[in-house]
C-alpha positions in Angstrom: -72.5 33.7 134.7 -70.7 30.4 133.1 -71.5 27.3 134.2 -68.1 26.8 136.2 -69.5 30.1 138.2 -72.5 28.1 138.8 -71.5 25.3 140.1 -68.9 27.5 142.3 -71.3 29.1 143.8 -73.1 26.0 144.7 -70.3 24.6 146.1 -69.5 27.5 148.3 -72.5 28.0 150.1 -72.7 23.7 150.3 -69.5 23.8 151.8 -69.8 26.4 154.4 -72.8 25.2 155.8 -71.3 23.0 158.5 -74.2 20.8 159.2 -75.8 20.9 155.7 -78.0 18.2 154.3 -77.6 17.2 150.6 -80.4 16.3 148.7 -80.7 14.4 145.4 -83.2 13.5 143.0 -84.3 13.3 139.7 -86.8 16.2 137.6 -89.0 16.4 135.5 -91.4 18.7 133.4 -93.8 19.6 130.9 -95.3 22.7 129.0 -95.7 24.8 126.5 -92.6 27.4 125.5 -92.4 29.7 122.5 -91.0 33.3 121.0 -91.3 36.7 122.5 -90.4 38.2 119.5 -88.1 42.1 119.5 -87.4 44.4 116.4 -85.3 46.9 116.8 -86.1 48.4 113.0 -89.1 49.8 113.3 -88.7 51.0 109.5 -88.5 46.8 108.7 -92.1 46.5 109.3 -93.9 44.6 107.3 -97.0 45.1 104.8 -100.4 42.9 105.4 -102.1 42.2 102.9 -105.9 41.2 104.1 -105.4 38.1 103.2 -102.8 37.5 105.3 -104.3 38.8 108.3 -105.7 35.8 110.1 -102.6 34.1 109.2 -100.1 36.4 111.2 -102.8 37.5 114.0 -100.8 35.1 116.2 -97.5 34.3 114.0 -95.9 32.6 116.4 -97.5 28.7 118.0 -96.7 27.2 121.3 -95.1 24.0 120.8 -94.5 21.1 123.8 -91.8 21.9 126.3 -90.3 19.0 128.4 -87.5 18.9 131.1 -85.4 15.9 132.2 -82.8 15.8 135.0 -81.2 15.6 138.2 -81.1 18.5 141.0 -79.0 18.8 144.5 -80.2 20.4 147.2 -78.8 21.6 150.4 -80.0 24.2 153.5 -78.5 27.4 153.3 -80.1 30.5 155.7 -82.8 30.1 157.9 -85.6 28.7 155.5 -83.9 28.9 152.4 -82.3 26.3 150.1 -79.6 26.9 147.4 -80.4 24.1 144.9 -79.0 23.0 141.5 -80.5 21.3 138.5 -79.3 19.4 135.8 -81.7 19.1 132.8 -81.9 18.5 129.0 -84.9 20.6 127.6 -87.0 20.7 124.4 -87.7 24.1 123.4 -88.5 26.6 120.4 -91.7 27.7 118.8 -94.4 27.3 116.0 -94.0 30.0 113.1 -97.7 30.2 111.8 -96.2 33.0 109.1 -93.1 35.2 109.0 -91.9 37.8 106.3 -88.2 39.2 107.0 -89.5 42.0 104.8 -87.0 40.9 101.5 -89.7 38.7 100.2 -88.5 35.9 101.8 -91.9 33.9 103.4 -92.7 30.9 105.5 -95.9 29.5 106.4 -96.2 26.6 109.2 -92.4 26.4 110.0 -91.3 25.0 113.4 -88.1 26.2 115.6 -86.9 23.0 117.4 -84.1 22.7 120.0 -82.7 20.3 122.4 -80.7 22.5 125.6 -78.5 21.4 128.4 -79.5 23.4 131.4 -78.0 24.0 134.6 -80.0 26.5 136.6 -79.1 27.9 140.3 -82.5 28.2 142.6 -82.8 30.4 145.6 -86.0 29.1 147.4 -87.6 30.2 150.5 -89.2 27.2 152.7 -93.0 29.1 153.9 -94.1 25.7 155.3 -92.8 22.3 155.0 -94.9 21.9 152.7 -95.1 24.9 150.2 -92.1 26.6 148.8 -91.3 29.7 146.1 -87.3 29.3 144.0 -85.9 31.9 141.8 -82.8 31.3 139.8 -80.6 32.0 137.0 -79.6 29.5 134.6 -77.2 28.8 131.8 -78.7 27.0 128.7 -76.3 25.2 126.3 -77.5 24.6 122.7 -76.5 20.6 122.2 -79.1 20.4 118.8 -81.3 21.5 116.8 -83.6 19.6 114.3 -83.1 20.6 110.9 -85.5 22.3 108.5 -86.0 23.3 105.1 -85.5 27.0 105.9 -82.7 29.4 107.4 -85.4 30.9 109.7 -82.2 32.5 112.1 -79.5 34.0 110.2 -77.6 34.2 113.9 -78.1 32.0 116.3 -76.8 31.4 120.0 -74.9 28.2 121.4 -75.1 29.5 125.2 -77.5 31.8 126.6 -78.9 32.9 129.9 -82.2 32.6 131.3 -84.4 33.5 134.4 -86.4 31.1 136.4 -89.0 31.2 138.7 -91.6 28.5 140.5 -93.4 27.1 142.9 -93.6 23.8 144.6 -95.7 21.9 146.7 -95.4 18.6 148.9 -98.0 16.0 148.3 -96.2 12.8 149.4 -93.3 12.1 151.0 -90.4 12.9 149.0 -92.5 13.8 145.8 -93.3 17.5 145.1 -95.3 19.4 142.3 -93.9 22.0 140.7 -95.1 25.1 138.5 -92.3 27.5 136.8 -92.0 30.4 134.5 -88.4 31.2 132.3 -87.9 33.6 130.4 -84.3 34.1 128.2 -82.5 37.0 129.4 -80.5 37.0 125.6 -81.8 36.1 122.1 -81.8 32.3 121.1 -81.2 34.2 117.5 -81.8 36.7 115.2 -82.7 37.8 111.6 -80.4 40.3 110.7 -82.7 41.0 107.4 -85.4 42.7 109.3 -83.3 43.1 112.9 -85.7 40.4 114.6 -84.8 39.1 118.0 -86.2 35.7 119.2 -86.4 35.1 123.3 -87.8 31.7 124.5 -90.3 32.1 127.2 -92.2 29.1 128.6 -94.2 27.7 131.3 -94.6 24.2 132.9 -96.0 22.1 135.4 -93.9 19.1 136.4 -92.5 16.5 139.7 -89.5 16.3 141.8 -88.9 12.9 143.7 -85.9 13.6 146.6 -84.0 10.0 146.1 -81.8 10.5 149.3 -80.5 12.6 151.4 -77.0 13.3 153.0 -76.5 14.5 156.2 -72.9 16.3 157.1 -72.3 16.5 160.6 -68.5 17.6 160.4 
């Protein structure tokens, strides 16, 4: 799903929900995201020396995650809203220690990358008060911060992720919100030991609804 499918899909539902109220407002979140890391080449694994053991117990470090952006929002079914969210992101991961198995090693490297997301929420209404949103997003790659080593031999200007939350009111147009993602393709690869690198994170964060629009045609 592209980002023109998104927002078609948005629109659609929007637009044939005669009496639908629009809401818009701004987003924002913090947390921690970092690698679920795949091999495919089981025959790639690497050698430990015990030295090396407390280093790569837990390779790979959370680093700060951070969301800012706008979202609409508009009534769809009976207690569910479709909603849409624009966001720049901070993602990527610590490296405590990696070995691509060629001899090539790095110690205390950092993955670092700035995304333009635009995820698509379902989300069911329990109360007024308390609601649960799952959605699909599409993540564009718009940077990332250079380093000294060519950690990724491959890696992916547009990918796909999952999303899922919660969110409650506590004031009047203000809402809390937890969420999980999870990338649904790589962010890259190593192609020297056939590594696959997924962002995952989690984060806690505020929505404050600016105004609403009320259709009545």
């Amino acid at each position: 799903m592209n980002i023109k499918s998104i927002l078609l899909v948005f629109f659609i539902f929007n637009s044939s929900n005669i009496f639908a109220q629009i809401n818009f407002g701004l987003k924002t979140d913090i947390g921690v995201n970092d690698f679920i890391v795949i091999q495919t080449d089981q025959s790639r694994t690497l050698n430990v020396t015990k030295k090396q053991k407390e280093e790569i117990q837990y390779p790979y470090s959370y680093i700060v995650k951070y969301d800012l952006g706008v979202f609409l929002n508009t009534h769809l079914l009976h207690r569910v809203d479709i909603e849409l969210n624009t966001l720049f992101t901070r993602k990527g991961s610590g490296i405590n220690y990696y070995d691509d198995g060629s001899g090539f090693i790095i110690n205390n490297y950092k993955e670092d990358y700035i995304y333009l997301e635009i995820p698509l929420f379902l989300k069911w209404n329990f109360t007024n008060y308390f609601s649960s949103d799952i959605g699909i997003s599409n993540n564009i790659l718009l940077y990332n911060f250079p380093s000294n080593y060519i950690f990724m031999t491959t890696k992916n200007k547009y990918n796909l992720g999952i999303y899922t939350g919660m969110n409650i009111r506590f004031i009047e147009n203000i809402f809390f919100n937890i969420s999980y993602h999870l990338d649904l393709n790589p962010v890259g690869s190593n192609k020297f030991s056939s590594t696959y690198f997924y962002n995952h994170s989690v984060a806690i964060g505020l929505k404050y609804n600016i105004f609403s629009i009320k259709r009545n045609s």
